[in-house]
NUSE-301439 format. One record per residue (C-alpha): x, y, z negated; residue number from 1; residue in one letter. Coordinates in Angstrom, 2 decimals, padded with zeros to 5 digits. Each point is the difference from the previous one (the first is absolute). Layout:
[rec [X Y Z] NUM "A"]
...
END
This chain:
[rec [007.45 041.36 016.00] 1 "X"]
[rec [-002.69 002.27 -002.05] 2 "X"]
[rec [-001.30 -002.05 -002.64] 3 "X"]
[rec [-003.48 000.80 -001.17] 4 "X"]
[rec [-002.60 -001.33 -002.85] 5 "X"]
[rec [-003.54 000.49 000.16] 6 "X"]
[rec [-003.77 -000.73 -000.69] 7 "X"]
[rec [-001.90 -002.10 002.84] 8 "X"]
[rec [-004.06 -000.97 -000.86] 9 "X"]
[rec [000.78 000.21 -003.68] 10 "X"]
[rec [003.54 -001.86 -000.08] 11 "X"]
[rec [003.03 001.35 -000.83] 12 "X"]
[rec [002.76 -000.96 002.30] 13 "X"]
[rec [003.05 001.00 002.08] 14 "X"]
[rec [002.19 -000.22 003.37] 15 "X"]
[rec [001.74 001.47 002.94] 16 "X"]
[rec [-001.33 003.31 001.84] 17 "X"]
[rec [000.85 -000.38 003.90] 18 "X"]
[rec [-000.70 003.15 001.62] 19 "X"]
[rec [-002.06 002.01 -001.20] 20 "X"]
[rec [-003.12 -002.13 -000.48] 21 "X"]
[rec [001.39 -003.69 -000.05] 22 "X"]
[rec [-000.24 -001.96 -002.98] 23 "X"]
[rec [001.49 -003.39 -001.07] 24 "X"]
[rec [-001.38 -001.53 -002.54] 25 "X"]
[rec [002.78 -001.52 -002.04] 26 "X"]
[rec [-001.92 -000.44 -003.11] 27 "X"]
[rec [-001.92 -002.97 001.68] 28 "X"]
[rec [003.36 -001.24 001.53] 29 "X"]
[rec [002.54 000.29 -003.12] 30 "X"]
[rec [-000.43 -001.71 -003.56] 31 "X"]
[rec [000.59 003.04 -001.79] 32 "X"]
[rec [-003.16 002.20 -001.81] 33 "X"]
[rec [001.58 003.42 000.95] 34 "X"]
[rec [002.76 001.76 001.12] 35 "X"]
[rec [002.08 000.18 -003.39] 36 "X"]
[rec [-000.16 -003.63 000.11] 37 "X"]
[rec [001.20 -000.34 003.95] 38 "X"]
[rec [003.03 002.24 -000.77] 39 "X"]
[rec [000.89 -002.34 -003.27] 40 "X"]
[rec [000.14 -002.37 002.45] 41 "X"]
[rec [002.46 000.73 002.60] 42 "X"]
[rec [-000.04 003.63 000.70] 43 "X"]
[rec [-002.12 001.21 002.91] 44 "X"]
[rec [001.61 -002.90 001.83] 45 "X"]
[rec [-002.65 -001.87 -001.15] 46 "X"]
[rec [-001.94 001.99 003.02] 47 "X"]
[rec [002.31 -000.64 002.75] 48 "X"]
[rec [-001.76 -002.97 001.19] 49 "X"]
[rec [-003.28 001.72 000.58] 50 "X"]
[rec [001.27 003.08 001.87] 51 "X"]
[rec [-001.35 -001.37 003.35] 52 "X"]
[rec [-003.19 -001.80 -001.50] 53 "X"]
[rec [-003.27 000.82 001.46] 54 "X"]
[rec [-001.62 002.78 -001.89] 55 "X"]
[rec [-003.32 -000.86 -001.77] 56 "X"]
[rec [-001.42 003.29 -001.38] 57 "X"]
[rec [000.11 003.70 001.23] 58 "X"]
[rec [000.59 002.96 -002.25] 59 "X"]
[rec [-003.34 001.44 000.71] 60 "X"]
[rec [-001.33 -003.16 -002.05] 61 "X"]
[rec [002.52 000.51 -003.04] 62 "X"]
[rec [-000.45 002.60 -003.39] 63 "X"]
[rec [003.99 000.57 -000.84] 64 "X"]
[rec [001.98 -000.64 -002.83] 65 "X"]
[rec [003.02 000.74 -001.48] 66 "X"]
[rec [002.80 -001.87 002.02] 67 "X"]
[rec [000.65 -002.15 -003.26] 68 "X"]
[rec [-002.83 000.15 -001.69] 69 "X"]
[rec [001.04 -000.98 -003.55] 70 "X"]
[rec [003.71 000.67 -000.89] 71 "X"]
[rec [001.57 -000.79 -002.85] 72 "X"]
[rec [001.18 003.38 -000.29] 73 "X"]
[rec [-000.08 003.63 001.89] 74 "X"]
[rec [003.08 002.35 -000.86] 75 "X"]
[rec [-000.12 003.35 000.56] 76 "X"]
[rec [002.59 002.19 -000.05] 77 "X"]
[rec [-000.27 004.13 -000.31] 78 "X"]
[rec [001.93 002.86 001.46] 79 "X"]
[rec [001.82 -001.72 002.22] 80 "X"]
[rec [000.09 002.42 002.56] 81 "X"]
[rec [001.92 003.27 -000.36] 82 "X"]
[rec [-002.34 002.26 001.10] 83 "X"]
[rec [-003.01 -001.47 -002.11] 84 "X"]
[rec [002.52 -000.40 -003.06] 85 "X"]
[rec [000.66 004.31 000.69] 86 "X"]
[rec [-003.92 000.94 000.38] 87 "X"]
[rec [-000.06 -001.37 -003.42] 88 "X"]
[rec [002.57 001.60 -002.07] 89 "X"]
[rec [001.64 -003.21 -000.90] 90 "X"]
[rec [003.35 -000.64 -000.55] 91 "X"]
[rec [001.61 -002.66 002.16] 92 "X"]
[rec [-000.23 -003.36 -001.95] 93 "X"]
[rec [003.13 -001.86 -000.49] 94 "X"]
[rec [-002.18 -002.98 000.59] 95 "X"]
[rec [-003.49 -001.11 001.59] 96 "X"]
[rec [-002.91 001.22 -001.50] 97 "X"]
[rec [-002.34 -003.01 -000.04] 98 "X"]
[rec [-003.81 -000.72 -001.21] 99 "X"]
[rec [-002.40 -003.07 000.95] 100 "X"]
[rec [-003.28 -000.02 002.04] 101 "X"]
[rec [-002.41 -002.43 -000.78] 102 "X"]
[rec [-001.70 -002.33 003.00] 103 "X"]
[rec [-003.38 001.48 -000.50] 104 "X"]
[rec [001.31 003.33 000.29] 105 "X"]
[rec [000.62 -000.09 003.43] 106 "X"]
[rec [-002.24 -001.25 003.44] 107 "X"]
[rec [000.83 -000.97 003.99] 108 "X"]
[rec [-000.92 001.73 003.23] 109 "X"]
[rec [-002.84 002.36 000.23] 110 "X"]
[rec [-001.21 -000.84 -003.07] 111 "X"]
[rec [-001.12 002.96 -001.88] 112 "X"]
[rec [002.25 002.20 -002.56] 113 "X"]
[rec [-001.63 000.48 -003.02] 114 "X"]
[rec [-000.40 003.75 -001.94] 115 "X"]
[rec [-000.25 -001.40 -003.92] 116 "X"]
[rec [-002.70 002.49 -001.34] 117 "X"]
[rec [002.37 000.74 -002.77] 118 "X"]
[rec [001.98 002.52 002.16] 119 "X"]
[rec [-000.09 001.86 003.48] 120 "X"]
[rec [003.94 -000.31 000.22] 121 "X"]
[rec [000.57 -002.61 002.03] 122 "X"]
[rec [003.14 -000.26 002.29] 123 "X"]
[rec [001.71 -001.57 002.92] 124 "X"]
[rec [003.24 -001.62 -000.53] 125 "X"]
[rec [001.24 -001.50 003.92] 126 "X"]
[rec [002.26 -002.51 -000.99] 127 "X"]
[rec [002.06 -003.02 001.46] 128 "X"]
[rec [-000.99 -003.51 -001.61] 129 "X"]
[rec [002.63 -002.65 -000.41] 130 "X"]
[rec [-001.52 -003.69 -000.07] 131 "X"]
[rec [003.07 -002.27 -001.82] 132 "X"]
[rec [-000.34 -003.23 001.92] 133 "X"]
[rec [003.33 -002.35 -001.48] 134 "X"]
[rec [-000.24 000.32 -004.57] 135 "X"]
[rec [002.73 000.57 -001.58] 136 "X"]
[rec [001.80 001.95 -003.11] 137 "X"]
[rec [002.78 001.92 -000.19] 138 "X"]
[rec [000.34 000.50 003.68] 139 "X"]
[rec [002.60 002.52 001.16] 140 "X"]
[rec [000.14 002.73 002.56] 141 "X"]
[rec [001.74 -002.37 002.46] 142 "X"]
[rec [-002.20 -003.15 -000.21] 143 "X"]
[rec [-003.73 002.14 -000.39] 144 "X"]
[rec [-000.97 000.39 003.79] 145 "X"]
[rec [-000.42 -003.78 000.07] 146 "X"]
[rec [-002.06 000.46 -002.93] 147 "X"]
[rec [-002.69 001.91 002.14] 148 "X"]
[rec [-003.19 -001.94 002.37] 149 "X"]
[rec [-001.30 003.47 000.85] 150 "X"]
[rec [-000.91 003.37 000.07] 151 "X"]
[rec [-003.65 001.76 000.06] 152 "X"]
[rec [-001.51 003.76 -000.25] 153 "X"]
[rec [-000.98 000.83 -004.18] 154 "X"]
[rec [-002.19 002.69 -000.88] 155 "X"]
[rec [001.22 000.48 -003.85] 156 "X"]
[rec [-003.16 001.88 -000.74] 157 "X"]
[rec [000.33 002.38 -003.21] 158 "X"]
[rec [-002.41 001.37 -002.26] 159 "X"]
[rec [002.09 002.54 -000.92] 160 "X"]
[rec [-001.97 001.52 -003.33] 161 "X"]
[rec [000.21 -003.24 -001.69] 162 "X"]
[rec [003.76 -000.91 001.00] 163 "X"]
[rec [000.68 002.90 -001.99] 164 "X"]
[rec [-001.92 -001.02 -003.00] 165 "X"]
[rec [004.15 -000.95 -001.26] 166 "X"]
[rec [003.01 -001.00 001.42] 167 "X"]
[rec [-001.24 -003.25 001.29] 168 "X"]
[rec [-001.57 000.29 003.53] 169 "X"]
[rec [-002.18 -003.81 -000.84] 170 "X"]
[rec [-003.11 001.91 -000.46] 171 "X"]
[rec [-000.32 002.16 003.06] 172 "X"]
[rec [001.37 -003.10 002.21] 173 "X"]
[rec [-002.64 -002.58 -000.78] 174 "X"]
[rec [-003.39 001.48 000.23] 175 "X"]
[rec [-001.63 -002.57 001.87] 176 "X"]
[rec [000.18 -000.02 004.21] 177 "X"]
[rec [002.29 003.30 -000.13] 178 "X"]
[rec [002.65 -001.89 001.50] 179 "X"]
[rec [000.30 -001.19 003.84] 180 "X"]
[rec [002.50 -002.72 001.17] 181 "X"]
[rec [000.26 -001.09 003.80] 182 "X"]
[rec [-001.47 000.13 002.30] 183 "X"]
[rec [002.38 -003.49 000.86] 184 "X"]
[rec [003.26 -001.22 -000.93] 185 "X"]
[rec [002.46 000.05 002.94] 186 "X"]
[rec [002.84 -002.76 -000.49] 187 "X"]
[rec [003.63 001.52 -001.36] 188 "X"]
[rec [001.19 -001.95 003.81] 189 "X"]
[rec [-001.88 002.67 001.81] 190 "X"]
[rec [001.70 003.25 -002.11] 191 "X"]
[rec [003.35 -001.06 -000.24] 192 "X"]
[rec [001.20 003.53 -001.57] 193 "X"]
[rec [-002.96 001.47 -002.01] 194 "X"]
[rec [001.77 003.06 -000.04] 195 "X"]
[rec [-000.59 001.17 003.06] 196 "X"]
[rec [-003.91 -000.19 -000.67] 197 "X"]
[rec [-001.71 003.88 000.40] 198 "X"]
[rec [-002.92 000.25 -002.84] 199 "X"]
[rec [-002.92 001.99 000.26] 200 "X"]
[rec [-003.00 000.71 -002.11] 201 "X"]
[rec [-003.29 001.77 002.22] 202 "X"]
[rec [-002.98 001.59 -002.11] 203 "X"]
[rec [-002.70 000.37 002.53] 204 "X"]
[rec [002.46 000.24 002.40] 205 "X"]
[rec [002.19 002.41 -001.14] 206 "X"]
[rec [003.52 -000.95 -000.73] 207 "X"]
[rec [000.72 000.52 -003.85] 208 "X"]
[rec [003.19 -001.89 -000.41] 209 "X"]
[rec [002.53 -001.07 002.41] 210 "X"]
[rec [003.95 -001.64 -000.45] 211 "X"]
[rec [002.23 -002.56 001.13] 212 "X"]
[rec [000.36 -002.77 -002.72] 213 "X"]
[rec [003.77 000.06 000.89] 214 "X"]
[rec [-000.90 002.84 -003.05] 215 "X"]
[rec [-000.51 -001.96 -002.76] 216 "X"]
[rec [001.88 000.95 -003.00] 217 "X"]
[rec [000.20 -003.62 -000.74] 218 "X"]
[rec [-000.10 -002.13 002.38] 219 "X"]
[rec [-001.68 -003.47 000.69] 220 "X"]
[rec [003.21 -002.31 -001.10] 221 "X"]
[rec [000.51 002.34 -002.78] 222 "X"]
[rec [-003.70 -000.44 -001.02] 223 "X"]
[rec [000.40 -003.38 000.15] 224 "X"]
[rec [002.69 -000.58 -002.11] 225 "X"]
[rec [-000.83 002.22 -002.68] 226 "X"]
[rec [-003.38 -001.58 -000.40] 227 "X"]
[rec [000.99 -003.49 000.16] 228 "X"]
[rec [002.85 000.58 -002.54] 229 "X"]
[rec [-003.37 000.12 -002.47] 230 "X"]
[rec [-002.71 -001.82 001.20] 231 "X"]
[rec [-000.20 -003.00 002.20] 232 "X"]
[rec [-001.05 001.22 003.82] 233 "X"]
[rec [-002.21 -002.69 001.43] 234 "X"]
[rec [-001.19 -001.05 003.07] 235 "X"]
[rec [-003.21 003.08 000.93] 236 "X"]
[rec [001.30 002.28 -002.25] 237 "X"]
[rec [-000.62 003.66 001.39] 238 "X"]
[rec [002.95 002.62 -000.44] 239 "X"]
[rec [-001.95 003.66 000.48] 240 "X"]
[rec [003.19 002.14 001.63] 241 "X"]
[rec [-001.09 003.69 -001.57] 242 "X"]
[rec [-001.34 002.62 001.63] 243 "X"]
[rec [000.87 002.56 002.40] 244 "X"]
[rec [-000.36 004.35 -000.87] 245 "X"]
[rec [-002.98 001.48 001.17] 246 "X"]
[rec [-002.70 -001.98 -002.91] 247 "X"]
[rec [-003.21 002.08 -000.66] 248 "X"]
[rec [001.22 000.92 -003.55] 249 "X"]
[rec [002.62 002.24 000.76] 250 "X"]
[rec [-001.85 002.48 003.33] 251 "X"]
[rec [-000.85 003.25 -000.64] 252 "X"]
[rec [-003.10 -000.58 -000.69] 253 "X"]
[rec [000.10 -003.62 -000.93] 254 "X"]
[rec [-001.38 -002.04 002.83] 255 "X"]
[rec [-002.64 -003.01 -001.54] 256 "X"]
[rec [-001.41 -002.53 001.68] 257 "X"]
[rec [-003.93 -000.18 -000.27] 258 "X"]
[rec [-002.69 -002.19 001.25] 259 "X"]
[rec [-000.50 000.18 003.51] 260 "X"]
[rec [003.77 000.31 001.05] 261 "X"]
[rec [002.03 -002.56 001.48] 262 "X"]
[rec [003.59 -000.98 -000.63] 263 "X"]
[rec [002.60 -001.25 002.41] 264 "X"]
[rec [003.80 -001.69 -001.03] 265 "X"]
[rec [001.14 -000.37 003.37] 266 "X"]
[rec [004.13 -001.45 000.22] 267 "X"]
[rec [001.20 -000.61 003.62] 268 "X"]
[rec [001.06 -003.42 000.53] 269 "X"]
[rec [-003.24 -001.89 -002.65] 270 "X"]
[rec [-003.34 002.11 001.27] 271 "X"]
[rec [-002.36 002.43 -002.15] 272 "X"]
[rec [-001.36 -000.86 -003.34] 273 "X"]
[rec [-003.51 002.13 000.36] 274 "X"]
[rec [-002.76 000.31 -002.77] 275 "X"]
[rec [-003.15 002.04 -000.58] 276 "X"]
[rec [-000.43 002.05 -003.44] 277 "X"]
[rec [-003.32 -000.97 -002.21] 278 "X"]
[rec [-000.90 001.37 -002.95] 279 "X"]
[rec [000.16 -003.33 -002.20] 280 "X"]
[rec [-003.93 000.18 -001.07] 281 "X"]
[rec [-001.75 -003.64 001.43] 282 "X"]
[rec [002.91 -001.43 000.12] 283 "X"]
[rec [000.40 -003.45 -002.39] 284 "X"]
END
């Protein structure tokens, strides 16, 4: 099932995508504000029941959002593929190299990419998003695939001037709508091995970054249980994979994305997360 959250005549809500237009409604059906909250309350099993429902709204009449619109938490982890961890000079890390996103940072479907006027270096990061569905700490390696409700496309979008402002990548990650996360969640019953999932980033239709995910240097389990050994994973939390070689930073000459331009993460098997570039002036 692709799970999807959205704005309808000025109310925020949330359901099942049928097709490629059919929407049901399940924020008028369920007693739960948002998806976060449907998750907490029995996985995406709380949707089974409306997979056949008649659909009430088309996707024409929707603005997206983020699949889970408000989670408690978004970790990312960096240079987690080979080749992007060699394009930067850095040394393998013994462990993952993590940083947090903030909610506003980041927007759905076709919703517009915004250049901060503070810098014209703004990068692509294709990325595969893990949505935790079942909480938990401490999970191990063996137990953390039941852990998982889904999987969606992540645009980790970097302002790469400020990132470098000091160790800590915070800065250049949460610059307001720089971020894309979507453009649905597809259910973990529907990918039953994530690694076999291709991952492809598209800058106005050229391919910039391409690789398997069976590439991670750390994989999803691993992910999992090093993160939950020091925070509590909840229900909607977002695990950002890493990202692929082939980021704007590191071409000869660097490659940045400007207003105008349009970005595609497209991974076989969950569809293509696709957003325009703005310059963010008019935008509140």
């Amino acid at each position: 099932m692709r799970i999807v959250s959205f704005i309808n005549q000025g109310r925020a809500g949330y359901g099942l995508l049928r097709g490629e237009d059919e929407i049901v409604d399940c924020s008028r059906l369920l007693p739960y504000p948002d998806v976060r909250s449907a998750l907490a309350a029995g996985n995406f099993g709380v949707f089974l029941p409306y997979l056949h429902a008649p659909s009430t709204l088309r996707a024409s009449e929707v603005s997206w959002l983020p699949p889970v619109t408000h989670p408690d938490k978004i970790i990312c982890v960096g240079l987690n593929y080979r080749p992007h961890l060699l394009e930067t000079g850095r040394p393998e890390p013994d462990r993952p190299t993590l940083f947090l996103r903030l909610p506003s940072s980041q927007v759905g479907q076709s919703q517009p990419l915004l250049i901060p006027p503070e810098s014209v270096q703004f990068d692509y990061e294709g990325e595969l998003a893990v949505v935790i569905g079942k909480g938990g700490r401490r999970i191990t390696q063996r137990d953390a695939m039941q852990h998982v409700a889904g999987y969606a496309c992540y645009n980790d979008g970097s302002v790469r001037d400020w990132q470098r402002h000091s160790s800590q990548f915070t800065a250049g990650k949460n610059f307001r709508h720089t971020a894309s996360f979507g453009p649905w969640m597809v259910s973990a019953d529907e990918i039953p091995d994530p690694r076999v999932l291709t991952l492809k980033t598209l800058l106005n239709g050229q391919v910039m970054q391409q690789a398997s995910v069976d590439e991670l240097i750390f994989s999803i389990p691993a992910l999992i249980e090093y993160c939950s050994t020091f925070t509590d994973l909840l229900p909607g939390d977002v695990l950002v994979t890493g990202t692929p070689g082939g980021v704007g930073a590191f071409r000869q000459p660097p490659v940045w994305m400007k207003a105008g331009d349009r970005v595609e993460i497209a991974i076989a098997g969950i569809g293509t997360l696709s957003n325009p570039v703005l310059d963010d002036e008019g935008f509140f």
